[in-house]
Z-matrix of the N, CA and C atoms (Angstrom, degrees):
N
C 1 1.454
C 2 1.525 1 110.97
N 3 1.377 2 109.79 1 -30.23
C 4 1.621 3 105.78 2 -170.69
C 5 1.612 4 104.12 3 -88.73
N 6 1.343 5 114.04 4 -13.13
C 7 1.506 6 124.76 5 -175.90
C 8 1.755 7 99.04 6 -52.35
N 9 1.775 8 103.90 7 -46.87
C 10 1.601 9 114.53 8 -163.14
C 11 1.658 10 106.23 9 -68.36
N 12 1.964 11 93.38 10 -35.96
C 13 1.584 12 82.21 11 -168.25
C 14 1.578 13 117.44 12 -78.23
N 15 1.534 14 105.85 13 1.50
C 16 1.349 15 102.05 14 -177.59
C 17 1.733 16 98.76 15 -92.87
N 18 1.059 17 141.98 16 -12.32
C 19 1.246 18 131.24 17 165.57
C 20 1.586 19 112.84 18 -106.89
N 21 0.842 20 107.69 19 31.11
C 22 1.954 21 134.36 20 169.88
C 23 1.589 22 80.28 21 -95.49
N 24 1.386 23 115.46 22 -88.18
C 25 1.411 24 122.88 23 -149.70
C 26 1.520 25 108.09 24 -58.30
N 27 1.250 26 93.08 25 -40.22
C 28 1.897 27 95.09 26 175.95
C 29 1.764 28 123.24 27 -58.06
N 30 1.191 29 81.08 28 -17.91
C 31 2.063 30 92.26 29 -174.72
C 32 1.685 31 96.71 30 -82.75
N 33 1.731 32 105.43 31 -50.29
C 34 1.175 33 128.30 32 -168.69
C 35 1.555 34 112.35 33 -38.32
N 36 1.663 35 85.88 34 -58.51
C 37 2.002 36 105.58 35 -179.68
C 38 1.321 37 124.05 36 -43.57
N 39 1.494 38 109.72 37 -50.78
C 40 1.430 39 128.35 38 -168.34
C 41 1.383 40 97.74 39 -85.27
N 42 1.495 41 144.52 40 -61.64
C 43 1.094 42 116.97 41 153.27
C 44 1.593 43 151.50 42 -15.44
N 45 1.355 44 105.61 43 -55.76
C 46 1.355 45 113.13 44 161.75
C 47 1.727 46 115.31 45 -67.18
N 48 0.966 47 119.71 46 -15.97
C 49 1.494 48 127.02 47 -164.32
C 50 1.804 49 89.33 48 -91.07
N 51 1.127 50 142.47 49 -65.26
C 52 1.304 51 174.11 50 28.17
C 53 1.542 52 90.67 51 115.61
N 54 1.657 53 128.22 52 -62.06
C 55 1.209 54 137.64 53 -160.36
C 56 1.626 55 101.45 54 -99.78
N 57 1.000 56 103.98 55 -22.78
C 58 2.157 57 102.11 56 178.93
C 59 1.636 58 101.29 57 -84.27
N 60 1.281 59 105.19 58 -56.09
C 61 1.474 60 101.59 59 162.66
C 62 1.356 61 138.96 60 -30.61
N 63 1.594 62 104.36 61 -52.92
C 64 1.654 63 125.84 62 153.37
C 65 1.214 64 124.29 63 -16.66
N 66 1.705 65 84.19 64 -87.26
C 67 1.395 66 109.76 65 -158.49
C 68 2.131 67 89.96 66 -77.76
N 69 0.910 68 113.74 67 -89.82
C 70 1.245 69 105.82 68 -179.32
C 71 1.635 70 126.99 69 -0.77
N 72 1.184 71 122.65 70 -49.09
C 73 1.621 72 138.18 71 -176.63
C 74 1.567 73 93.85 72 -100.95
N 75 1.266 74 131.11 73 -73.12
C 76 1.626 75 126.18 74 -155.62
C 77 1.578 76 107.49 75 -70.10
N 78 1.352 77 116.85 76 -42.53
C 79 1.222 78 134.12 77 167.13
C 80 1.460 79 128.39 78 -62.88
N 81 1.247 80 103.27 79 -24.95
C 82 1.652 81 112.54 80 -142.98
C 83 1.244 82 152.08 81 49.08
N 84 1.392 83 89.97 82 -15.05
C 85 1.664 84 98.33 83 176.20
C 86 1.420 85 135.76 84 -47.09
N 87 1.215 86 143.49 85 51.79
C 88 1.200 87 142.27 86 -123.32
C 89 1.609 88 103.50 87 -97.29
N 90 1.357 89 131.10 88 18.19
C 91 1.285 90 137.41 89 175.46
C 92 1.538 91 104.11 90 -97.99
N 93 0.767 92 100.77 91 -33.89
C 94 1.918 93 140.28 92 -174.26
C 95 1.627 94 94.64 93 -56.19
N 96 1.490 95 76.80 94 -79.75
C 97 1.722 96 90.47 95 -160.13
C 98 1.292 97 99.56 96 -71.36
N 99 1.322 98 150.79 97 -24.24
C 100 1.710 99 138.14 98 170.86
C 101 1.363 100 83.18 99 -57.82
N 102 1.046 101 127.54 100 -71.76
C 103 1.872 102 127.80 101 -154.84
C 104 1.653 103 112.50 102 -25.17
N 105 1.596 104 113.13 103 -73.71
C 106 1.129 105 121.73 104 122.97
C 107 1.453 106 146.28 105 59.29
N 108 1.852 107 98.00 106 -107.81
C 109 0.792 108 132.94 107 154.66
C 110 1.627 109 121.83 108 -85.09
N 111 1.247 110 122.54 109 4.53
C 112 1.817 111 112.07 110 170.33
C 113 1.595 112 92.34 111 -114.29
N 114 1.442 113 130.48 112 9.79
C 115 1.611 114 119.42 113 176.90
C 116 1.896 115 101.48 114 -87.69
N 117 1.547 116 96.33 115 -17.81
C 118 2.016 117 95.90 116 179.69
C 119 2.020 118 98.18 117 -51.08
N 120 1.289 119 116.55 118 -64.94
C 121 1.547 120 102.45 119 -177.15
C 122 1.723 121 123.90 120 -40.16
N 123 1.028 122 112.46 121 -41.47
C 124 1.376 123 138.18 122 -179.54
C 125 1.185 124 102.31 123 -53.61
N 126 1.453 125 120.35 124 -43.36
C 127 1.750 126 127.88 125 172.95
C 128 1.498 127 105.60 126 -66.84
N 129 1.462 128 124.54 127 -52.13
C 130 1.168 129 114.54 128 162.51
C 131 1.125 130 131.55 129 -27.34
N 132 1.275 131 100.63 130 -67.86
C 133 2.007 132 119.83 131 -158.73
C 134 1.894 133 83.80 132 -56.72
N 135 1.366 134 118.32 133 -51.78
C 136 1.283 135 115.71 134 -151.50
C 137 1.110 136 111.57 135 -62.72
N 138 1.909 137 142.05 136 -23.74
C 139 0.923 138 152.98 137 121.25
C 140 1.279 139 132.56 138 -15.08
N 141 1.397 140 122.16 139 -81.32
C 142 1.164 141 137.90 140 153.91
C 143 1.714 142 102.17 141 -21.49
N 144 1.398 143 130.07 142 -74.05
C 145 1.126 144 128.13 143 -160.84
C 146 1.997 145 106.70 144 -76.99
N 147 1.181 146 111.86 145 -23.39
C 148 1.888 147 109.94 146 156.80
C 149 1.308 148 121.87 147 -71.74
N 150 1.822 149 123.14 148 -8.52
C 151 1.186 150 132.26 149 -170.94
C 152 1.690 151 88.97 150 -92.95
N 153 1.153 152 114.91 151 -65.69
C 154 1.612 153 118.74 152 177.00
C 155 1.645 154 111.51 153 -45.88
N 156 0.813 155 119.52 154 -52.17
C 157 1.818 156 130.26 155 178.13
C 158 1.554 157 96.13 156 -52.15
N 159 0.927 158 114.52 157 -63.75
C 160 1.769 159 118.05 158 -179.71
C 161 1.415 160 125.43 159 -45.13
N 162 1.575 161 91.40 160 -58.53
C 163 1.784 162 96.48 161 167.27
C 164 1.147 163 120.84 162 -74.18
N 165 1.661 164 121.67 163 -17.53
C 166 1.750 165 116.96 164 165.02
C 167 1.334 166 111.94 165 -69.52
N 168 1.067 167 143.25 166 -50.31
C 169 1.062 168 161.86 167 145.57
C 170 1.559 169 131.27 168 1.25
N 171 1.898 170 95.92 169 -32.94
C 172 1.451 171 110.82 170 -175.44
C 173 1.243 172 124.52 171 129.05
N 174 1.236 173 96.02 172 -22.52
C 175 1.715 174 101.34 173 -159.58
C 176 1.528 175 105.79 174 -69.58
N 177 1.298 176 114.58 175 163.10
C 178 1.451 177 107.88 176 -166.53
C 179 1.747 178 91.72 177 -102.02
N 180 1.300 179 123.22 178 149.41
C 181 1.396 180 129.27 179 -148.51
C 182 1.847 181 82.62 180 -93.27
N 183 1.511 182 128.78 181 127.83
C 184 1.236 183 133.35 182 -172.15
C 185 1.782 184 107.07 183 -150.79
N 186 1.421 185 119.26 184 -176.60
C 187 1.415 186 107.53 185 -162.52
C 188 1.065 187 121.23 186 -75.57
N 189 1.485 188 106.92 187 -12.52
C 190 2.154 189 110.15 188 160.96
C 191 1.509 190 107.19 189 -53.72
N 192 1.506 191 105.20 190 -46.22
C 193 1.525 192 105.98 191 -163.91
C 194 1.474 193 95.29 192 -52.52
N 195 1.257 194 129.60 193 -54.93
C 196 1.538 195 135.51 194 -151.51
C 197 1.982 196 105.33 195 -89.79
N 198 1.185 197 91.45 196 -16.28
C 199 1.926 198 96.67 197 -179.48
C 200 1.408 199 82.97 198 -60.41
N 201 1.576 200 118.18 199 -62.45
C 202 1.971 201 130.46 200 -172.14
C 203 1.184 202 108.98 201 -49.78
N 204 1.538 203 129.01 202 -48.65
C 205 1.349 204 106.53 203 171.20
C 206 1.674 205 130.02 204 -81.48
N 207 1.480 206 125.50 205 0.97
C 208 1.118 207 148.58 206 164.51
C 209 1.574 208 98.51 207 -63.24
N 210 1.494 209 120.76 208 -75.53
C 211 0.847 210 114.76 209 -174.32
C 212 1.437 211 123.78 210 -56.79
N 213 1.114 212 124.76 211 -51.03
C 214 1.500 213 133.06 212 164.97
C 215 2.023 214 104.83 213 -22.93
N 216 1.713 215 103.20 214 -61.75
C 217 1.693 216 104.54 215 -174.68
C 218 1.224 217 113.43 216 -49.07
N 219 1.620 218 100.38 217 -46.91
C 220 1.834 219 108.29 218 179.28
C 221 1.619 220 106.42 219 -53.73
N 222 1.026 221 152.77 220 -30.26
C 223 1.380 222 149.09 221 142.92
C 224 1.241 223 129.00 222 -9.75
N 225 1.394 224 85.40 223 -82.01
C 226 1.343 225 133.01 224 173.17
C 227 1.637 226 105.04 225 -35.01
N 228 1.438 227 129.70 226 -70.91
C 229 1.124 228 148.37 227 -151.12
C 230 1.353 229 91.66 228 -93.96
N 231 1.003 230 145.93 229 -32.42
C 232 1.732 231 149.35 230 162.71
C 233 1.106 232 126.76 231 -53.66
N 234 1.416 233 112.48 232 -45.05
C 235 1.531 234 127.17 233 175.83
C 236 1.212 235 107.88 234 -81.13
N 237 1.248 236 141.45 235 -12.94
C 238 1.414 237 150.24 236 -159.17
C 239 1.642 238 98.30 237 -62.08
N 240 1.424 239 105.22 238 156.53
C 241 2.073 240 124.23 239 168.95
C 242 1.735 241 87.67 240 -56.02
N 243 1.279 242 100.27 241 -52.69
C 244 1.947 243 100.63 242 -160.08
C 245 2.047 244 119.74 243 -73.08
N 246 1.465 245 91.28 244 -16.07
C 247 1.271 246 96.29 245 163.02
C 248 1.674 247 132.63 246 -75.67
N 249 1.464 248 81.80 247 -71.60
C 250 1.502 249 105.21 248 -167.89
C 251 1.192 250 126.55 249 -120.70
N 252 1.644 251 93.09 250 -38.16
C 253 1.492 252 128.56 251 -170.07
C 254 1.915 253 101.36 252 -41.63
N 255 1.027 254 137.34 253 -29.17
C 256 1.352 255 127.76 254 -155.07
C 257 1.994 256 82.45 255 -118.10
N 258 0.741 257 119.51 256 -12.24
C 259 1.679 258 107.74 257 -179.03
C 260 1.377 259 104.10 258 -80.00
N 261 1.635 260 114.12 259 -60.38
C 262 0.886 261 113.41 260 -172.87
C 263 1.448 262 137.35 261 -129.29
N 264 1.369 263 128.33 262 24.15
C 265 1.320 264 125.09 263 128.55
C 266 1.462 265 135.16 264 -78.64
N 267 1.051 266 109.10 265 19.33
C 268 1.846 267 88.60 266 176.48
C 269 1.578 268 86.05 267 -104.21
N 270 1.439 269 133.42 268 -34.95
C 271 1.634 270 110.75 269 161.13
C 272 1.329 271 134.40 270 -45.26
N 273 1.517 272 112.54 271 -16.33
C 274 1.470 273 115.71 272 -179.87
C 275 1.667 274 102.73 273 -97.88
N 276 1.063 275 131.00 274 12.32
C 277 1.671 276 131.45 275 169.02
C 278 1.603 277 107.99 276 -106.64
C-alpha cells in the first residue's frame, strides 16, 4: 500500500511543480503559482509522515520503506542554497 502512496506523491510533486510554473509564467499569476509551488513540501511531509505511520504500525522496515526515504533526500538535496536554492527562489518572491 505504501509502495502506491509513494508514487501518488511522486506524480503529485511534479504535477504541482508543473502547474505553478504554468500558471505563474504562462498565466502570470504569480500568487497562484507560488501557492502551487510551496504545496510540493507538503507532498513530502505527507509521505514522510505515511512512512512513519507504517513502520509504527508494524510493518517490517523493507525497500519501499527506504525508496520513501530516498526520495524524501532527493528533495531535500534539490531544494538546497547549494543546489538550486539561490537560482531559483528569489524569482518566486
Amino acid at each position: 500500500m505504501i509502495a502506491y502512496f509513494i508514487i501518488g506523491c511522486e506524480i503529485a510533486f511534479w504535477i504541482f511543480v508543473a502547474a505553478g510554473l504554468c500558471v505563474r509564467y504562462l498565466l502570470g499569476k504569480k500568487r497562484l503559482g507560488v501557492a502551487l509551488l510551496m504545496a510540493t513540501p507538503i507532498i513530502d511531509l505527507l509521505l514522510l509522515v505515511a512512512t512513519v505511520v507504517d513502520l509504527q504500525r508494524g510493518a517490517t522496515a523493507s525497500m519501499v520503506h527506504g525508496i520513501a526515504a530516498i526520495y524524501r533526500c532527493q528533495y531535500c538535496f534539490w531544494s538546497s542554497d547549494d543546489c538550486v536554492g539561490r537560482s531559483i527562489f528569489p524569482i518566486l518572491v
